[in-house]
VOKOLVEX-823055 format. One record per atom (N, C-alpha, C): residue in one letter; x negated, y negated, z negated. Coordinates in steps of 0.02 Angstrom, whole numbers, plus 50000, padded with zeros to 5 digits. Layout:
AXYZ ...
REM end
This chain:
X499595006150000 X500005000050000 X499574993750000 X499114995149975 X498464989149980 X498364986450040 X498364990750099 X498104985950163 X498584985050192 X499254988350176 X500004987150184 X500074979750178 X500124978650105 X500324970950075 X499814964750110 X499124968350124 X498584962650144 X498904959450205 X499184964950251 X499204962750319 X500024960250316 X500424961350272 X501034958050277 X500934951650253 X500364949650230 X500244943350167 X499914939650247 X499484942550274 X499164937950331 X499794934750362 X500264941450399 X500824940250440 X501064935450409 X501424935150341 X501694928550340 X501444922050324 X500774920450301 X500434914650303 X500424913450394 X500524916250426 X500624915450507 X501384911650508 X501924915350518 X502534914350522 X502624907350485 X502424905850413 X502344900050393 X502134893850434 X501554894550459 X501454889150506 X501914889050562 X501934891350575 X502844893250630 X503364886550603 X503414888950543 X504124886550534 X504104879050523 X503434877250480 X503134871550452 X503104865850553 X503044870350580 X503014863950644 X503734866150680 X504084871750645 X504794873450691 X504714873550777 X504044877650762 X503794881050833 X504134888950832 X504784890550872 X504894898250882 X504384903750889 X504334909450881 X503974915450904 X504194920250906 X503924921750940 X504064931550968 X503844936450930 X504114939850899 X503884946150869 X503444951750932 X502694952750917 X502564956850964 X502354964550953 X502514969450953 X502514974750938 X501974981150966 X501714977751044 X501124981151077 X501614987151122 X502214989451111 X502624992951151 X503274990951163 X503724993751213 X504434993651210 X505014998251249 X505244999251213 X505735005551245 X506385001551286 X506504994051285 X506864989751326 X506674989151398 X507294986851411 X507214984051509 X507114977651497 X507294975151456 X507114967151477 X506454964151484 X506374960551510 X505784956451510 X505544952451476 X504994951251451 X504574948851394 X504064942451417 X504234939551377 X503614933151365 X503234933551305 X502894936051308 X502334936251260 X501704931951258 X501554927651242 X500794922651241 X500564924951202 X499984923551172 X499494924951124 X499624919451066 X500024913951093 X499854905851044 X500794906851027 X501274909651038 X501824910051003 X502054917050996 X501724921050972 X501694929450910 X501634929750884 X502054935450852 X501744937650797 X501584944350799 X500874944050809 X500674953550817 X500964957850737 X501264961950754 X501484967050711 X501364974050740 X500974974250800 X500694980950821 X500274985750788 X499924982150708 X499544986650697 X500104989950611 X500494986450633 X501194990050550 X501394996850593 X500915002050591 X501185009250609 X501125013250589 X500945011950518 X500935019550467 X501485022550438 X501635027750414 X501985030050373 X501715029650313 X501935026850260 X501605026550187 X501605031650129 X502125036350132 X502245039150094 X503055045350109 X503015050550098 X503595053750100 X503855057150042 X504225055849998 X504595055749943 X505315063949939 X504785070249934 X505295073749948 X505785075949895 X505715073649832 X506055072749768 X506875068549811 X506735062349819 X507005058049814 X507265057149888 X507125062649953 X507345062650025 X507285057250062 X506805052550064 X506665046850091 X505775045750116 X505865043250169 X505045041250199 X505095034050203 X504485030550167 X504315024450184 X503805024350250 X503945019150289 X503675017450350 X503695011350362 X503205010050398 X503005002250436 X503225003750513 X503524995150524 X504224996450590 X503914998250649 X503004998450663 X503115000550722 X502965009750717 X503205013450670 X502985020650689 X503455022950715 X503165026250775 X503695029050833 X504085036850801 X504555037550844 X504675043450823 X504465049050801 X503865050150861 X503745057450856 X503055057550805 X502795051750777 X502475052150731 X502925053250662 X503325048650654 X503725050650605 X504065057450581 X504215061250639 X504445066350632 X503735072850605 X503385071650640 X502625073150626 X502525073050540 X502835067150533 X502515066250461 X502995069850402 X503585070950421 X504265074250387 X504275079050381 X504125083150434 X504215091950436 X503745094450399 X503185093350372 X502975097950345 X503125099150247 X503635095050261 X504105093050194 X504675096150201 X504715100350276 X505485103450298 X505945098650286 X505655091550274 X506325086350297 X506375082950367 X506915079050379 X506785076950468 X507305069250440 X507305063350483 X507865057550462 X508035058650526 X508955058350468 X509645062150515 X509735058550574 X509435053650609 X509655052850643 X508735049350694 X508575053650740 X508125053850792 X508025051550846 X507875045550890 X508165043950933 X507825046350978 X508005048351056 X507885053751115 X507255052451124 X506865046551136 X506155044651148 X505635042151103 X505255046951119 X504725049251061 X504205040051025 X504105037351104 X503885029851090 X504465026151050 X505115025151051 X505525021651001 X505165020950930 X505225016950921 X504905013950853 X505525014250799 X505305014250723 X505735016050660 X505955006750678 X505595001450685 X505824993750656 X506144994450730 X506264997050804 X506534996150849 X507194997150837 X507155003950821 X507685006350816 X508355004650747 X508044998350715 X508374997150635 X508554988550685 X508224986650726 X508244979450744 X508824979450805 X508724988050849 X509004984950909 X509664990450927 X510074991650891 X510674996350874 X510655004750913 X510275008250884 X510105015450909 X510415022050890 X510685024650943 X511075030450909 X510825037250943 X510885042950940 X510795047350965 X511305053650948 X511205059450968 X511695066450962 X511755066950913 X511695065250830 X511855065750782 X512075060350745 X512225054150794 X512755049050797 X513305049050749 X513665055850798 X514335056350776 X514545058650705 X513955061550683 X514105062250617 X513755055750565 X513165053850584 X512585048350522 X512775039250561 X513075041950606 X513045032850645 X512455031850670 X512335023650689 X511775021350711 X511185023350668 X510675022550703 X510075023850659 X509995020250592 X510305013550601 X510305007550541 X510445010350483 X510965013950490 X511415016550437 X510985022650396 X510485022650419 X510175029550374 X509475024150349 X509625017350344 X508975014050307 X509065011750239 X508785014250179 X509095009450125 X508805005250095 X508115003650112 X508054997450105 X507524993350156 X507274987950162 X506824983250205 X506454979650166 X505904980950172 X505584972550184 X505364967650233 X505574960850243 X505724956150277 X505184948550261 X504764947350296 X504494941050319 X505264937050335 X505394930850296 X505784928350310 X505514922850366 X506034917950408 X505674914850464 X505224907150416 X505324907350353 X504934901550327 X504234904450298 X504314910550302 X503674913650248 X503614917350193 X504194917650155 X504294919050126 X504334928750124 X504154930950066 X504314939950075 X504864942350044 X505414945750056 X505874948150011 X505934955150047 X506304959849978 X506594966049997 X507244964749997 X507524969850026 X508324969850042 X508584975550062 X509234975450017 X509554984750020 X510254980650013 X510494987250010 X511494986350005 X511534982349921 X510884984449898 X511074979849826 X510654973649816 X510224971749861 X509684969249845 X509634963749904 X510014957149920 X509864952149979 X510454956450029 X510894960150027 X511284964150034 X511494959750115 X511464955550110 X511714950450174 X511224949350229 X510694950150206 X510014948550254 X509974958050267 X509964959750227 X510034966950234 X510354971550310 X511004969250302 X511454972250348 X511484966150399 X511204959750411 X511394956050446 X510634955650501 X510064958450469 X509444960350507 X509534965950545 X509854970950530 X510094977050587 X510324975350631 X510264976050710 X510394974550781 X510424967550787 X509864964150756 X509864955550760 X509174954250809 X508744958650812 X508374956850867 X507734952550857 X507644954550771 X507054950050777 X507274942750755 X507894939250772 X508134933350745 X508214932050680 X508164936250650 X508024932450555 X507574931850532 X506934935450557 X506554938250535 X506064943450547 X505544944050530 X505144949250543 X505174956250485 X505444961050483 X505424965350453 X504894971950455 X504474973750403 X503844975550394 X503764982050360 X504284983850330 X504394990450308 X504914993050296 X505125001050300 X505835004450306 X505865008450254 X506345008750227 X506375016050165 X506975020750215 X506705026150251 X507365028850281 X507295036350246 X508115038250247 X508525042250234 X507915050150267 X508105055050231 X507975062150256 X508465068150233 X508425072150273 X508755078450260 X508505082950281 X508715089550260 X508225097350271 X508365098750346 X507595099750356 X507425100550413 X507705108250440 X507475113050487 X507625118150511 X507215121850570 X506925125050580 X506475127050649 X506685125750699 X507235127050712 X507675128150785 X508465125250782 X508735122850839 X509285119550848 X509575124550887 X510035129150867 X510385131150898 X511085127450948 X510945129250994 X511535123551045 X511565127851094 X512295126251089 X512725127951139 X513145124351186 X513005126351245 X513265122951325 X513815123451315 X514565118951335 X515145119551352 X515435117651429 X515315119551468 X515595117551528 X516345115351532 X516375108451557 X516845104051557 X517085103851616 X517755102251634 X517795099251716 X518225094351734 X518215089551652 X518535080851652 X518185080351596 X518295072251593 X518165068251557 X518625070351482 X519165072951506 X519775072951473 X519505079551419 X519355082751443 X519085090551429 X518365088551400 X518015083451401 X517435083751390 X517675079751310 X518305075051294 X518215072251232 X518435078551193 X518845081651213 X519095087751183 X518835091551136 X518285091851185 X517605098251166 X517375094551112 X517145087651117 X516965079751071 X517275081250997 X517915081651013 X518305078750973 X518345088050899 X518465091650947 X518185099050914 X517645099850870 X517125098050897 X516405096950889 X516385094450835 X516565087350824 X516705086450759 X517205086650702 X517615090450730 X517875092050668 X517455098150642 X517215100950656 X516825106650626 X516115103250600 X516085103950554 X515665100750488 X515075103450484 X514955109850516 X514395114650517 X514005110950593 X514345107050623 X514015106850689 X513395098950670 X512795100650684 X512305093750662 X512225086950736 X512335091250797 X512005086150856 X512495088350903 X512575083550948 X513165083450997 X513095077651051 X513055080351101 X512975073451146 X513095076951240 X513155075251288 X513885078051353 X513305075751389 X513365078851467 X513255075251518 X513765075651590 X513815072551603 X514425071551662 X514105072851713 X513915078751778 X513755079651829 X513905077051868 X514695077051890 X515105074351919 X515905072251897 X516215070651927 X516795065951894 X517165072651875 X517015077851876 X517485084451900 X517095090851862 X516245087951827 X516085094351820 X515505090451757 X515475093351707 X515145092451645 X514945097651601 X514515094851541 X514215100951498 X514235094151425 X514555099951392 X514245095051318 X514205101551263 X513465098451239 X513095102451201 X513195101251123 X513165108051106 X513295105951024 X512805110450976 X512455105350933 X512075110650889 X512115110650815 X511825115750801 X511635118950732 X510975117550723 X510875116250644 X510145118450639 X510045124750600 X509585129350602 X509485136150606 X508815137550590 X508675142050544 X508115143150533 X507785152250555 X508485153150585 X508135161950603 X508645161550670 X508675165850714 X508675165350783 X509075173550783 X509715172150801 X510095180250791 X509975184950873 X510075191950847 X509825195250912 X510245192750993 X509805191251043 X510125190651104 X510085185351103 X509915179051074 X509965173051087 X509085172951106 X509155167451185 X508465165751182 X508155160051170 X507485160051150 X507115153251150 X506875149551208 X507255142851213 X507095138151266 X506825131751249 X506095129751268 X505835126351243 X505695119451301 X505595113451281 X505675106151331 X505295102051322 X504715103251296 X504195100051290 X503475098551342 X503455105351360 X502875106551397 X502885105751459 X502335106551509 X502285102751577 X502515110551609 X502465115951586 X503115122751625 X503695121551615 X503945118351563 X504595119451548 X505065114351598 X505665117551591 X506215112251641 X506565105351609 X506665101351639 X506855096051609 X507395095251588 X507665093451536 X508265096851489 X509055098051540 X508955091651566 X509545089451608 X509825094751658 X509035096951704 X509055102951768 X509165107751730 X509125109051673 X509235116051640 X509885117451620 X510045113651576 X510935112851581 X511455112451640 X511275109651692 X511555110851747 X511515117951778 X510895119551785 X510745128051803 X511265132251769 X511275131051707 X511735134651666 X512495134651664 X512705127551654 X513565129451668 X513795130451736 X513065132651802 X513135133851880 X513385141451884 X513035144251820 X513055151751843 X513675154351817 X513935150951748 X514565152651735 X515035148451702 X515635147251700 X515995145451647 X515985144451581 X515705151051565 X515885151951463 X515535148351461 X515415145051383 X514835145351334 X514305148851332 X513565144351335 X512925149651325 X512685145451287 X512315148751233 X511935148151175 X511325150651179 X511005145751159 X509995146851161 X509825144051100 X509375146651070 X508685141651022 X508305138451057 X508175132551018 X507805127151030 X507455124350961 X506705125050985 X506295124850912 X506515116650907 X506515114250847 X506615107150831 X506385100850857 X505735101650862 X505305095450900 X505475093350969 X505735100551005 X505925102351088 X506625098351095 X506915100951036 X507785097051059 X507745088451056 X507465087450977 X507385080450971 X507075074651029 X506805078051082 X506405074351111 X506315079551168 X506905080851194 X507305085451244 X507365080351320 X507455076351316 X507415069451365 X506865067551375 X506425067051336 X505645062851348 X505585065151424 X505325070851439 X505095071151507 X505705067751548 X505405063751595 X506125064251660 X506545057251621 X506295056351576 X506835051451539 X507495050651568 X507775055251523 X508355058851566 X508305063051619 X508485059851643 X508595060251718 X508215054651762 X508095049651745 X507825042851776 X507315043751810 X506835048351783 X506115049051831 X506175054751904 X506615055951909 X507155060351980 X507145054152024 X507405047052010 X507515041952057 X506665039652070 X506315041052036 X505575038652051 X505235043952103 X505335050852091 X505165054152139 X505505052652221 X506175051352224 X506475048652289 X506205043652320 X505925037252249 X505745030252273 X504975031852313 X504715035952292 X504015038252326 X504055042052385 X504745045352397 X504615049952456 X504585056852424 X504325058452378 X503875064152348 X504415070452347 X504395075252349 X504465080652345 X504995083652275 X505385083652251 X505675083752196 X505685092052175 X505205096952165 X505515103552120 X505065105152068 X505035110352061 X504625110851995 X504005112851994 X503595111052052 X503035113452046 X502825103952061 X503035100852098 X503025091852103 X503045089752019 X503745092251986 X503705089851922 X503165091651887 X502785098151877 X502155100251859 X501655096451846 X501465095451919 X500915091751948 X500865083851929 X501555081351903 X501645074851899 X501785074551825 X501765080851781 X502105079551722 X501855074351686 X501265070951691 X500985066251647 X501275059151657 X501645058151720 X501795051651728 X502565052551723 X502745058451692 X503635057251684 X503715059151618 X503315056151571 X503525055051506 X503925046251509 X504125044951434 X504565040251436 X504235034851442 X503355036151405 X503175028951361 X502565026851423 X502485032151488 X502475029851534 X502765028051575 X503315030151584 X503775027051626 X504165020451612 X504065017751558 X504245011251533 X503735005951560 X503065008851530 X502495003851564 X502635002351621 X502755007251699 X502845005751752 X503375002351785 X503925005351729 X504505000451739 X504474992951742 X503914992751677 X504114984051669 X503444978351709 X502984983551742 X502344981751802 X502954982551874 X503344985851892 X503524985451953 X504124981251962 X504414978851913 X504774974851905 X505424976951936 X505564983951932 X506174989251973 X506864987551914 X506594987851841 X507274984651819 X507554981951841 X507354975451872 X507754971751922 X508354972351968 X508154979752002 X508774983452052 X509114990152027 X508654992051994 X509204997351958 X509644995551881 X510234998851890 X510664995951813 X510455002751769 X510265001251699 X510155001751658 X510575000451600 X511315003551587 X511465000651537 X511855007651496 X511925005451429 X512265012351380 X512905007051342 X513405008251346 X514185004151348 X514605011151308 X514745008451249 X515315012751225 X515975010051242 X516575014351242 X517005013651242 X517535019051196 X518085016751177 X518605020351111 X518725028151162 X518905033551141 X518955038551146 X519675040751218 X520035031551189 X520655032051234 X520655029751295 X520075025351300 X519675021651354 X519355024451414 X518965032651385 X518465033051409 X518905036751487 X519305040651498 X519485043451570 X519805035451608 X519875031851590 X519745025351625 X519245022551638 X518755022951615 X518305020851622 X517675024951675 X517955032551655 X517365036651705 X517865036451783 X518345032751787 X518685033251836 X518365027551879 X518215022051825 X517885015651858 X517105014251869 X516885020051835 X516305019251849 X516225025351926 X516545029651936 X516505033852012 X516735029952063 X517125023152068 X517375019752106 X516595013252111 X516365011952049 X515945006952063 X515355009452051 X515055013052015 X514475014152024 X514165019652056 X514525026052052 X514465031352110 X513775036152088 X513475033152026 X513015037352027 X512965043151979 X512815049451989 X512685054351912 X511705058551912 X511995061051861 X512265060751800 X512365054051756 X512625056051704 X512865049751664 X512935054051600 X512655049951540 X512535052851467 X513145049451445 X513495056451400 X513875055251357 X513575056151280 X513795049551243 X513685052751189 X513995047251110 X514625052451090 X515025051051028 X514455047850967 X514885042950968 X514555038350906 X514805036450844 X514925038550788 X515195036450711 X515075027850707 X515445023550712 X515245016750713 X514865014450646 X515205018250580 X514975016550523 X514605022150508 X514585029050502 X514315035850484 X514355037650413 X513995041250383 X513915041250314 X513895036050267 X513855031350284 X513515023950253 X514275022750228 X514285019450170 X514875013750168 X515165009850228 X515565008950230 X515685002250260 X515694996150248 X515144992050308 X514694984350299 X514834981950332 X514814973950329 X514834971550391 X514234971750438 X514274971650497 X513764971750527 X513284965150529 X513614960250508 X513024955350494 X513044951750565 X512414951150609 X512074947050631 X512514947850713 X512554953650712 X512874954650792 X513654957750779 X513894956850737 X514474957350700 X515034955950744 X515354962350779 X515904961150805 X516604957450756 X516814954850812 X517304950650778 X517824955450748 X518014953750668 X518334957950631 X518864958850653 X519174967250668 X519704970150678 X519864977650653 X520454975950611 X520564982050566 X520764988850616 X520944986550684 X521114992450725 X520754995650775 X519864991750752 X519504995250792 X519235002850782 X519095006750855 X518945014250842 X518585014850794 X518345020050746 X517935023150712 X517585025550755 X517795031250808 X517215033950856 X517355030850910 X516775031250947 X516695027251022 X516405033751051 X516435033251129 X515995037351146 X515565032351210 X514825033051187 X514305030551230 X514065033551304 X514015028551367 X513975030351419 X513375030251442 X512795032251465 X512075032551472 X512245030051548 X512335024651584 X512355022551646 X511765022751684 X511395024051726 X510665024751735 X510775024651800 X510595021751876 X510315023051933 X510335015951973 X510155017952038 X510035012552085 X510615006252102 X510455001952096 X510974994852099 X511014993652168 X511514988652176 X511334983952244 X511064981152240 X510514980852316 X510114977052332 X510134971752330 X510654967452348 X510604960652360 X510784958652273 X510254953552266 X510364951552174 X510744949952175 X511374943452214 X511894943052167 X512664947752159 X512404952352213 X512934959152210 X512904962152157 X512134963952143 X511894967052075 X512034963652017 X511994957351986 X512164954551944 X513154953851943 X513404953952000 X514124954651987 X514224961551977 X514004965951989 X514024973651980 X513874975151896 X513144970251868 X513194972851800 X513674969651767 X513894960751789 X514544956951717 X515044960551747 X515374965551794 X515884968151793 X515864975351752 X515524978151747 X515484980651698 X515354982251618 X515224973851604 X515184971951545 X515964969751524 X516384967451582 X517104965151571 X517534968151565 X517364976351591 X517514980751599 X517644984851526 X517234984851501 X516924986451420 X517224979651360 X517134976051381 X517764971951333 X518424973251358 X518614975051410 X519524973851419 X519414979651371 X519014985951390 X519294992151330 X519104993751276 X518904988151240 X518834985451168 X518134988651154 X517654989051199 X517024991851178 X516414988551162 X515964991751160 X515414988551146 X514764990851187 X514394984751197 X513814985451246 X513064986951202 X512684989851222 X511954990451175 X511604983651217 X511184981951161 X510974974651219 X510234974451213 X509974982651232 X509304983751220 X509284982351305 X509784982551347 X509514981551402 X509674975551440 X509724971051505 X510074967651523 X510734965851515 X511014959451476 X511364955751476 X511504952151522 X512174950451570 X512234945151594 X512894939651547 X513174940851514 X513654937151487 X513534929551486 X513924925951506 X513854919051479 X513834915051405 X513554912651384 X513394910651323 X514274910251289 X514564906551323 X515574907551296 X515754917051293 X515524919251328 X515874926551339 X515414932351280 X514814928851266 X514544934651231 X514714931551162 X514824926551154 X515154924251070 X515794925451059 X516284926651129 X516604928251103 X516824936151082 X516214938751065 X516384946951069 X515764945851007 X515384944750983 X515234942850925 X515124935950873 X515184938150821 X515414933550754 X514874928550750 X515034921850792 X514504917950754 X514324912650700 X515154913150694 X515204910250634 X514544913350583 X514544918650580 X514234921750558 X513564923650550 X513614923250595 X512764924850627 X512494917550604 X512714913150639 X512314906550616 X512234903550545 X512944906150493 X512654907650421 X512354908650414 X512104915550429 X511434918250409 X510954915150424 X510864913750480 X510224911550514 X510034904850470 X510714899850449 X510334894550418 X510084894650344 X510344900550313 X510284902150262 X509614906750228 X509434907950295 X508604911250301 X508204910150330 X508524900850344 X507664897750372 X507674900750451 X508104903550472 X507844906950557 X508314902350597 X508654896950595 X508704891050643 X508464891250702 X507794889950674 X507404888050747 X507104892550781 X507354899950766 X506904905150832 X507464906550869 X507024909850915 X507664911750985 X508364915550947 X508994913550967 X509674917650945 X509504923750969 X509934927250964 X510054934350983 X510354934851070 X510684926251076 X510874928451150 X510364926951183 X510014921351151 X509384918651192 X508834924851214 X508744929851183 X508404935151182 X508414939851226 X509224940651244 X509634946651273 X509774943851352 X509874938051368 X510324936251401 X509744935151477 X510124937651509 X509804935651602 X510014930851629 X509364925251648 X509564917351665 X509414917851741 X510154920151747 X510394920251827 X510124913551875 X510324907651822 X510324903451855 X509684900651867 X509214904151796 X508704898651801 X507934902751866 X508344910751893 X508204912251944 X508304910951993 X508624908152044 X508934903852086 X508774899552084 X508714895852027 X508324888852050 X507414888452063 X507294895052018 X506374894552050 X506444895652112 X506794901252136 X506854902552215 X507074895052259 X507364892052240 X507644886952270 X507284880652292 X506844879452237 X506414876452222 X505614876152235 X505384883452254 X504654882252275 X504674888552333 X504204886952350 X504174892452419 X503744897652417 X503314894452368 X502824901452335 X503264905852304 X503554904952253 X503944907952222 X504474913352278 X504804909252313 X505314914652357 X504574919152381 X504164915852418 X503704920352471 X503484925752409 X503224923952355 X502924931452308 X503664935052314 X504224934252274 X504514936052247 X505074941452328 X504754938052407 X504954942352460 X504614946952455 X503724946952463 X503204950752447 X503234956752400 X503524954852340 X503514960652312 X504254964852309 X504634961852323 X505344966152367 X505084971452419 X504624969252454 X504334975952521 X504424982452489 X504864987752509 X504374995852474 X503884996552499 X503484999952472 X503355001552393 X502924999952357 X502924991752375 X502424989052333 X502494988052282 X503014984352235 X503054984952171 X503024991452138 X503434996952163 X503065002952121 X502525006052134 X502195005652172 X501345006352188 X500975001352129 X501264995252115 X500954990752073 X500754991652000 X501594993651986 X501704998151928 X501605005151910 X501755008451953 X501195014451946 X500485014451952 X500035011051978 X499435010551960 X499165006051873 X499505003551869 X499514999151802 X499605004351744 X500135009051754 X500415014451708 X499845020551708 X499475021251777 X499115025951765 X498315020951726 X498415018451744 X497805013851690 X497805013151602 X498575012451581 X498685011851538 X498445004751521 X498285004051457 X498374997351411 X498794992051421 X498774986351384 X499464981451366 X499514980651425 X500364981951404 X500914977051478 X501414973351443 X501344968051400 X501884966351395 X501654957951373 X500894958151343 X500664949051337 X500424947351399 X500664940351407 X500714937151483 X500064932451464 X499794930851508 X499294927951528 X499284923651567 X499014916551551 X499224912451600 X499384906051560 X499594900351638 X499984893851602 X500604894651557 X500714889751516 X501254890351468 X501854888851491 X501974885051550 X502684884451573 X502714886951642 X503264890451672 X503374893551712 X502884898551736 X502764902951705 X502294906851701 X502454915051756 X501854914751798 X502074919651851 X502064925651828 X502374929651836 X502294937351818 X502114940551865 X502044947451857 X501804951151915 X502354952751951 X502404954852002 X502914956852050 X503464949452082 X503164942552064 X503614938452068 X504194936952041 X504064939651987 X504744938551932 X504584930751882 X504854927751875 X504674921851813 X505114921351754 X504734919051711 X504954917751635 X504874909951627 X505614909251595 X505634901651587 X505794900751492 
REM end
């Protein structure tokens, strides 16, 4: 805890001078599991890349202390050999513990623990004046629950006390072949009522043909069941494997899956997403291509290249819940407008085990008749080309998701207008807080999230360099040639370099 406290004591004699000239900053973390795009300088950060330890694991008391940037699969690393695991894992191994408490994260064991937030019980928090406080449901109880899915806007938060439970070798799961949406909440809705079931999460093939998986955790493996493992550069990528499976038959099939494999069952292929990278190259798509390539279709590479080729740009990227009553309307509108599969399903407990809190900072506007469960849509593939098709393609599906009382994750592109995204969260509220903890003057939460349509159009409009790079790197396949060579290089992609205003990025993208 000694070099713990030293370097939280530096961090905030930093942040201090921040506030003292009511100069904003960026929390910088050295990774990111987001689509959005980043401005990072060196002269307005705050490095928090090197807070990545785990401090301690408490198996008396079922809780691990951690510093916010330890990624998953370290964390999990650090649990099991305590045979504990925290209930709730998110699919990619780079996700960070402070990512995933800052930027609203759920995964297949959602439906029973909620967001990841909900399994934290307490924080400590760099406030935006300097100041250090802890905070739990009993303790700053408001900064507490109002720092979860705030984005960095209150504050810098520096350490986690999260939740654990008994671990297990193997996840037993079982395939359900679906052939609606209708049939797929069903299976959902089954799933959890059975109390024995730990992880649960669907994928939609087609509008007509699905699988949703449900597991156990298990520590012995009964006769006839086999072990299928998703880790390794032989193994199949979770997605092609499940499909293989509800191809050959109807019923239910049941396999083991050692623990580490399921949790982080997606990493390769991220999802499905690294399938559209093999097309974008031309390349060869089976399993001896995936082999050969396995090193560049992990997640925490495929993010790097994502955010060097500047392809976020044309493909949509977004995960949108909607109420349970919503959702065969909604997969109806997404086969009419977006046309692409697969597509991740996956049931979410809004509150989970936790009490019920307010959500604080991104605090939907209070309504006593909102769902308890939602079910989350993993939207993932190629956009229209022309940007402002694409940008009406993503706010119609953000409008889409408010008519049916849902909610958007806003780890990825936002287009909402500053009127349309307040009015779907509390700012009365939010801005309480914010003045009440000294965080005034850093970027809001929309300021953070939000895509400045306009203030793209006008660089284009405005200089000719700008259009000419920004034609230039539209050519295929230069931007992902750009970004894939950057990704196979490795090191930082995310501090910008350069003049302080209007600052060029690579691929002709700008930050204003």
């Amino acid at each position: 805890m000694e070099r713990h406290d030293a370097a939280v004591s530096l961090l905030a004699s930093q942040v201090k001078q921040f506030y003292e000239r009511k100069t904003p900053f960026r929390i910088y973390h050295g990774s990111t599991n987001s689509t959005r795009e980043y401005q990072y300088l060196p002269d307005n950060m705050i490095d928090t890349s090197k807070l990545s330890n785990v401090l301690s694991v408490d198996s008396r008391r079922r809780m691990v202390l951690v510093e916010p940037n330890v990624p998953m699969d370290k964390l999990v690393e650090a649990t099991l050999p305590f045979r504990l695991v925290p209930p709730v894992i998110m699919e990619f191994p780079g996700i960070t513990a402070g990512g995933g408490f800052a930027g609203t994260s759920g995964e297949s064991s959602s439906f029973r623990h909620g967001f990841f937030e909900r399994t934290v019980n307490s924080i400590e928090i760099v406030l935006a004046n300097g100041e250090i406080i802890n905070a739990s449901s009993t303790e700053n109880s408001d900064i507490f629950y109002g720092a979860a899915s705030s984005f960095g806007t209150l504050g810098v938060t520096t350490l986690l006390e999260i939740q654990l439970i008994d671990a297990m070798s193997f996840v037993e799961l079982t395939y359900y072949p679906v052939s609606s949406i209708q049939a797929a909440v069903q299976e959902i809705e089954a799933a959890t009522a059975d109390l024995s079931n730990d992880y649960l999460d669907g994928i939609l093939f087609a509008k007509d043909r699905g699988v949703i998986c449900v597991g156990r955790l298990k520590d012995t493996i009964e006769r006839g069941i086999r072990v299928q493992r998703f880790t390794r550069s032989t193994d199949p990528w979770f997605y092609l494997h499940a499909k293989k499976l509800i191809a050959k038959s109807n019923d239910p099939v049941t396999e083991a899956v050692p623990l580490v494999d399921y949790l982080f069952r997606y990493d390769r292929g991220g999802f499905w997403v690294g399938a559209y990278a093999f097309r974008y190259f031309l390349t060869p798509f089976n399993r001896v291509t995936r082999w050969a390539l396995d090193k560049y279709t992990h997640t925490r590479v495929m993010y790097h290249a994502l955010h060097k080729s500047g392809l976020a740009n044309s493909y949509i990227v977004q995960d949108v819940a909607v109420p349970y009553e919503g959702a065969a309307e909604f997969v109806d509108y997404l086969d009419e407008s977006f046309g692409h599969y697969p597509i991740w399903l996956c049931p979410l407990h809004r509150t989970g085990k936790s009490e019920f809190s307010p959500r604080g900072l991104t605090a939907l506007k209070a309504d006593t008749n909102a769902a308890t469960m939602i079910l989350n849509f993993g939207v993932w593939g190629p956009g229209p080309s022309v940007r402002r098709t694409f940008v009406r393609a993503n706010r119609n599906m953000e409008q889409k998701v408010h008519e049916l009382q849902g909610q958007k994750c806003l780890y990825a592109h936002a287009y909402y207008t500053e009127d349309e995204f307040w009015d779907i969260y509390d700012r009365k509220e939010y801005d309480a807080l914010r003045a009440k903890y000294y965080a005034s003057y850093l970027p809001s939460v929309y300021d953070k999230v939000k895509v400045d349509v306009v203030a793209e159009e006008r660089a284009v409009n405005e200089s000719l360099i700008t259009w000419l790079l920004a034609t230039f790197w539209s050519i295929w396949p230069l931007g992902g040639l750009y970004g894939f060579f950057h990704a196979a290089l490795g090191g930082d992609y995310l501090i910008r370099r350069g003049p302080k205003c209007g600052l060029l990025m690579s691929k002709g993208q700008y930050l204003y």
